[in-house]
C-alpha positions, 0 to 999 in steps of 0.5 A: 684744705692747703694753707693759701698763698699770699704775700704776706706769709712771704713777707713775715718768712723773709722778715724772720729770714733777716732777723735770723741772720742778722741774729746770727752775725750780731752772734758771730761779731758780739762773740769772743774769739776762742781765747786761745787763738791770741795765746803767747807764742814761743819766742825765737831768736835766730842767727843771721842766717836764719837758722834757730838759735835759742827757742823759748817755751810759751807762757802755757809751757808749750812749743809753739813757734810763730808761723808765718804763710809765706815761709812754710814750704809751698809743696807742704800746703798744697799737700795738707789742702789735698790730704785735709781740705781741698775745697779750703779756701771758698768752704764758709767754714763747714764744707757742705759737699764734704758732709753729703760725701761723709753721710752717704759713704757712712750710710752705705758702709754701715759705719763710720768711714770718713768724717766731713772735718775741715780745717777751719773745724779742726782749728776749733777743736784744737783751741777749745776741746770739748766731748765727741757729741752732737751738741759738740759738732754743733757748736764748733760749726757754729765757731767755724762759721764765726772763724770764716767771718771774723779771719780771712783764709789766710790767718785761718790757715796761719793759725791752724799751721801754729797751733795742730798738735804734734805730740807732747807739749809741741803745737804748730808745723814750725815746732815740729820741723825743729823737733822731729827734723832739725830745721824749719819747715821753709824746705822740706823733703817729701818724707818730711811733709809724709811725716808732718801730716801723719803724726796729728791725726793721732799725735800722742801715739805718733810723735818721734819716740822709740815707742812709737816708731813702727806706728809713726812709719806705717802712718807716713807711709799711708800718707805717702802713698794717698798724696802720691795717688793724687799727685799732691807731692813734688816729683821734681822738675820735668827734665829729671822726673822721676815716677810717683813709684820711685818716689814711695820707695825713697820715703819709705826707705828713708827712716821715720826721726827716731826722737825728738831733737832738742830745741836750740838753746845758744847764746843764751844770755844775748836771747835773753835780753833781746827777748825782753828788750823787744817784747811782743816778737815771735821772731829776733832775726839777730846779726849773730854769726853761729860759727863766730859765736860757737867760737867765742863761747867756747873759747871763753869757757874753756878759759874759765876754770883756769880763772876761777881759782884766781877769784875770777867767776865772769867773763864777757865778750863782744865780737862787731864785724866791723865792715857792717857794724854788726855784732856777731858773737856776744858772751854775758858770762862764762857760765849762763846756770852759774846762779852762784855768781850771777852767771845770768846777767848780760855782763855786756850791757852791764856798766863797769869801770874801763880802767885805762881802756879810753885813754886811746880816745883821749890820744885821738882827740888831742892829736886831732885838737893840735894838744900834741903829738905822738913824739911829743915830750909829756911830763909823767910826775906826781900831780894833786887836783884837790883831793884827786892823786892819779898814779900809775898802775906800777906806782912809780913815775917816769919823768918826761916821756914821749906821748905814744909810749905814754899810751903804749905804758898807758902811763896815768897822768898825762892823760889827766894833763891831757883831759885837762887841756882837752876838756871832761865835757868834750871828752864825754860828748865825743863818748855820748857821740860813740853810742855810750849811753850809760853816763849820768847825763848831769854836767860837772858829774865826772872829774879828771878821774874819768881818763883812768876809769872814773866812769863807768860804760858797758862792753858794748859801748867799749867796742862801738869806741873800737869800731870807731878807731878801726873805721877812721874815726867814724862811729856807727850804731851797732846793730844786733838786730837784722830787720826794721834797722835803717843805717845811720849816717856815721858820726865823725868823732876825730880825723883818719890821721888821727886814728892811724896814728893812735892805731900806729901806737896800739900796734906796739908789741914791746909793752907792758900789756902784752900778754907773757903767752903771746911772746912764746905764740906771738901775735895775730897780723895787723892787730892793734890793741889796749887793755884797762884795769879799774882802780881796786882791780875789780875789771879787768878788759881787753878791747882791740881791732884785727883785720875784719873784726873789733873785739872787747873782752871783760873778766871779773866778778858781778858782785864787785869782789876784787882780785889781785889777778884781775889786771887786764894784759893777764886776764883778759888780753890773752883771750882777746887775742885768741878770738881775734886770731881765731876770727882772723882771715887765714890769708894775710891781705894787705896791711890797710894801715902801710900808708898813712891817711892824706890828712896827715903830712911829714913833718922834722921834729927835733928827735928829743923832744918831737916840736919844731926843732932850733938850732941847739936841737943837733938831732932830728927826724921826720914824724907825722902830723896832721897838716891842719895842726902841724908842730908850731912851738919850737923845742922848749928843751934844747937851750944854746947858751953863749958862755965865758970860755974861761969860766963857763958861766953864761954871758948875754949880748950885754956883757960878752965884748971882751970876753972869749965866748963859745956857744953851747947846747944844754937840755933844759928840764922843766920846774914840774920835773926839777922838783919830781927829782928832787924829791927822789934825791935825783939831780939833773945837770943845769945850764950854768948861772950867768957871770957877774953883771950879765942879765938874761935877756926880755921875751921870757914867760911869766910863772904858770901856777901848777898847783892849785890846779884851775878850778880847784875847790879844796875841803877841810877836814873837820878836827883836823889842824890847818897846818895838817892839810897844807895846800902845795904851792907850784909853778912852772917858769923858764929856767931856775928862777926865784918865786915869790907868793903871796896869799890874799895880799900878804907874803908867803914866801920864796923859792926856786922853781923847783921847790914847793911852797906851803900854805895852811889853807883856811875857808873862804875864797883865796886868791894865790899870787906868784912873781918872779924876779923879773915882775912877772906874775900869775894869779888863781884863786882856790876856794876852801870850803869845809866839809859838812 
């Protein structure tokens, strides 16, 4: 008797129907993805052209190169979809027409002939491999329809591109371009994507090798002619067609690769620290320039065994196109596997000491702060600031010399003199302006000292400074990375006239620094350069400007071991000048610095001395400066004195009536420098003493105490006797005029402007008093503190 129909019975079917198939999704939600799927992916980094340059292993020590849809080349996935699974994009995973086909075709031929695999199942097998069985097929079903729910087609199709094994330790289509091709697969030719879709359906037995060759060719070859058949490859545009024919016979003619091309590894310290500097990216799409970089690299290697026997193991270089501020070579050391020297560390982000290589910024900020010019006369003597002594690289002393040839000689204490005036604080917030973040943020942290290499910043920073000169005092944030970077607005750290006139005075090719090489060679066209060497010769730089790119060079050892050959002009300056020149355009454009900015006016300038010249300065010329701080203090130096005719001593308005007077021009040295020379045992001819009864004149300055300098906190060393740590009193004052001091009061004694004076100090607070022998005074106090 036929079971009876009611509702009911219909009712409970489509209840249990429900609760199967909201079973079913709770499964497929519920249920972990395969763990494979979020597997770490190989990182690549890349030129700015977007070719590979270093491509690191994944974590499970496998290729597999992060896929991106829309970069694969479109006629490849029409190709694969044709060859694998044409029904892809609305199938739910297991493609139903697909399984009859299978099991009628299979049934008919007695054997097995086709499987009814998709995509989606062949992903599952890759990520989870489990035995050929029943059950197996069951399960992965079941996954595949977990995959369909979870992804949407075009992840499930990203992700087989990534993970379809290509041989070896190689997964995903990219890897396998770069592996079996050279290049990515965004363009690929007709062999290539014949090639790609025959190795995985047996990729052990398939991928590039000698061994495999012939197996490799016959498979393509199949390949080819099954897309052909169905019109799955391109044949080109229709007025160039060529016959399907004609184009099996180019692949098969076309050799099958014969081996694996190793994967890029360039620049390799550069893709080591973006790597870990940007975690979690697949691609570093980097501003580098491969021809730029390749160019570096070599030059900076082929150098490194004529340093290494000088005890010179590491060499760093940075190379910023200076048009767009983006860094196109960057070198960490001569050697990335020297683990002996540290050869891995990424020297160009690591903090050395520059040695003299900011006196350049220090020269722009006190020309655009009106401190002094170019032409202007500075005094290059011994000076203390406490316990800080600078001295030059040479240990000798110039006297008063011009501030550009200061900076051509990089000359050490008028650039002290010079920071002095323009402020340690200043100096370093125009640094912090520039992109240098490597300084102790504390303030009162750095001294003086920080003119000569009394901080410590990286190549990096170095030539985000550079860039900044060679841009006209504009700073810009370097950029390494090509993608999600939006231009900063620049930072104006000085005036355009003053950076010509500093880029004018590192153009200067009769210096010190210039490398002995290059006077045989000469020097690449419109380059203006400097070089530093840290105190102890532990770094040695090298950082300058040609007509498109700014370039910093450093040479040294990592562990800090010094060597007398690490000075800058010998070790590193030659190598600046190689990259640049090999950088250079090969026709010279116009010298973009021929004419000067508009902010700059000319001005006449007494020729000795560079101020406003008087009527005792005979000779004079035309120099720059800026129109907004043009020289306003007449020359202190040239001195017209009216003198006895007979006697030659000097005479005021007072006391010349009856006598025979002639006015003559004498070069007047100031107290700092009269008492320089004598201590060499150097004398300088003086203006003439006044006559008897004559007087100088009113309007002349009071002292200006020199030592102790402002500020200046002075530390006794325990055990040692007062008189053993004499303090040196000095002044400065108008002529060779007799100086009184007096310490707290009581009287100390005196001296001529150009003599010393000296106290034995004592803790506490001490207020130093100096008068000349017209009333005059000035007044400092120095602490005296003990050291603990």
């Amino acid at each position: 008797m036929a079971p009876r129909f009611t509702w009911g019975r219909v009712l409970r079917g489509a209840l249990l129907l429900g609760v199967l198939t909201l079973g079913a999704l709770a499964a497929a939600w519920g249920l972990p993805l395969p763990e494979r799927l979020s597997a770490a992916h190989s990182v690549v980094v890349e030129y700015r052209d977007g070719t590979a340059a270093h491509v690191f292993l994944a974590p499970d020590q496998r290729w597999r190169v992060p896929t991106r849809l829309e970069e694969v080349d479109p006629a490849y996935l029409r190709a694969l979809l044709t060859l694998e699974d044409q029904r892809f994009w609305w199938h739910p995973g297991v493609d139903p027409l697909a399984v009859v086909r299978a099991a009628v075709t299979n049934v008919l031929r007695g054997r097995r002939v086709s499987g009814a695999s998709t995509l989606t199942l062949q992903l599952v097998r890759v990520l989870e491999p489990r035995p050929r069985t029943f059950l197996s097929k069951v399960i992965e079903s079941c996954r595949a329809l977990q995959l369909e729910l979870r992804l949407s087609k075009r992840e499930l199709l990203e992700a087989y591109l990534q993970f379809v094994p290509y041989g070896r330790n190689m997964e995903g289509v990219e890897a396998a371009s770069l592996a079996y091709f050279g290049h990515r697969a965004t363009h690929l030719s007709a062999a290539e994507m014949a090639t790609l879709l025959a190795v995985p359906q047996n990729p052990n037995r398939r991928f590039p090798s000698p061994q495999n060759a012939s197996r490799l060719k016959d498979a393509r070859d199949a390949v080819a002619r099954r897309l052909l058949d169905g019109n799955a490859l391109p044949l080109g545009p229709e007025s160039a067609r060529v016959s399907a024919e004609v184009l099996f016979e180019q692949v098969r003619a076309t050799p099958v690769p014969p081996r694996l091309v190793p994967f890029a590894r360039e620049a390799p310290h550069a893709a080591v620290w973006l790597r870990a500097r940007n975690p979690g990216q697949g691609r570093l799409r980097t501003t580098l320039d491969a021809g730029a970089q390749r160019l570096v690299e070599r030059t900076m290697r082929e150098a490194a065994p004529g340093l290494r026997p000088q005890g010179i193991h590491n060499g760093v270089a940075v190379v910023v196109d200076r048009e767009r501020a983006e860094v196109v070579a960057l070198v960490g050391s001569f050697d990335f596997f020297d683990t002996a020297h540290g050869g891995q560390l990424p020297g160009f982000d690591t903090p050395r000491s520059p040695g003299s290589a900011l006196k350049p910024l220090i020269y722009a900020l006190a020309i655009d702060q009106g401190l002094a010019g170019p032409d202007q006369r500075v005094a290059d003597v011994p000076a203390a600031y406490g316990t800080y002594a600078p001295r030059n690289f040479d240990g000798r002393f110039q006297g008063l010399v011009r501030l550009e040839d200061a900076l051509s000689q990089s000359l050490n204490m008028p650039f002290v003199k010079l920071l002095q005036r323009l402020g340690v604080e200043r100096f370093l917030g125009t640094l912090r302006l520039a992109g240098v973040r490597s300084l102790v943020p504390d303030p009162g942290h750095y001294g003086l000292s920080a003119a000569v290499g009394g901080i410590e910043v990286t190549p990096l920073e170095v030539a985000g400074v550079y860039l900044a000169l060679a841009e006209n005092g504009r700073a810009r944030p370097l950029t390494l990375l090509a993608e999600g970077r939006a231009p900063a607005a620049p930072q104006v750290l000085f005036s355009p006239g003053a950076a010509w006139l500093t880029r004018r005075a590192l153009s200067l090719k009769d210096r010190p620094d210039f490398p002995e090489r290059r006077r045989m060679m000469g020097l690449p066209s419109q380059v203006h350069w400097k070089t530093g060497t840290s105190f102890g010769h532990r770094d040695a730089w090298a950082a300058g400007s040609g007509p498109r790119h700014t370039a910093v060079v450093w040479t040294g050892n990592f562990d800090n071991t010094p060597s007398v050959h690490l000075v800058g002009a010998e070790a590193s300056g030659p190598l600046l000048f190689d990259i640049l020149e090999g950088l250079a355009p090969r026709e010279r454009g116009p010298d973009p610095d021929a004419l000067p900015p508009g902010d700059l006016t000319r001005v006449e300038v007494c020729a000795w001395s560079g101020h406003l010249p008087t009527e005792a300065c005979a000779q004079r010329r035309f120099t720059y400066a800026e129109r907004s701080h043009v020289p306003t203090e007449p020359c202190p130096y040239h001195q017209q004195v009216e003198v006895d005719a007979v006697t030659g001593l000097a005479v005021s308005p007072a006391c010349r009536d009856g006598r025979p007077t002639a006015a003559r021009v004498f070069l007047t040295w100031p107290a700092s420098i009269r008492r320089w020379l004598t201590d060499q045992h150097r004398m300088l001819p003086q203006p003439p003493a006044f006559a008897p009864g004559c007087a100088p004149g009113g309007g002349q300055k009071a002292p200006e105490i020199v030592s102790p300098g402002a500020g200046q906190v002075t530390l006794l060393l325990a055990g040692v006797p007062a008189d053993q740590q004499e303090v040196p009193l000095e002044a400065e004052v108008d002529g060779d005029r007799e100086l009184s001091w007096f310490v707290d009061g009581a009287f100390l004694g005196s001296a001529r402007a150009d003599e010393r004076v000296w106290w034995a100090p004592s803790a506490g607070d001490h207020e130093i008093l100096v008068s000349d022998d017209r009333g005059l005074s000035a007044r400092r106090v120095l602490k005296v503190r003990e050291r603990r």
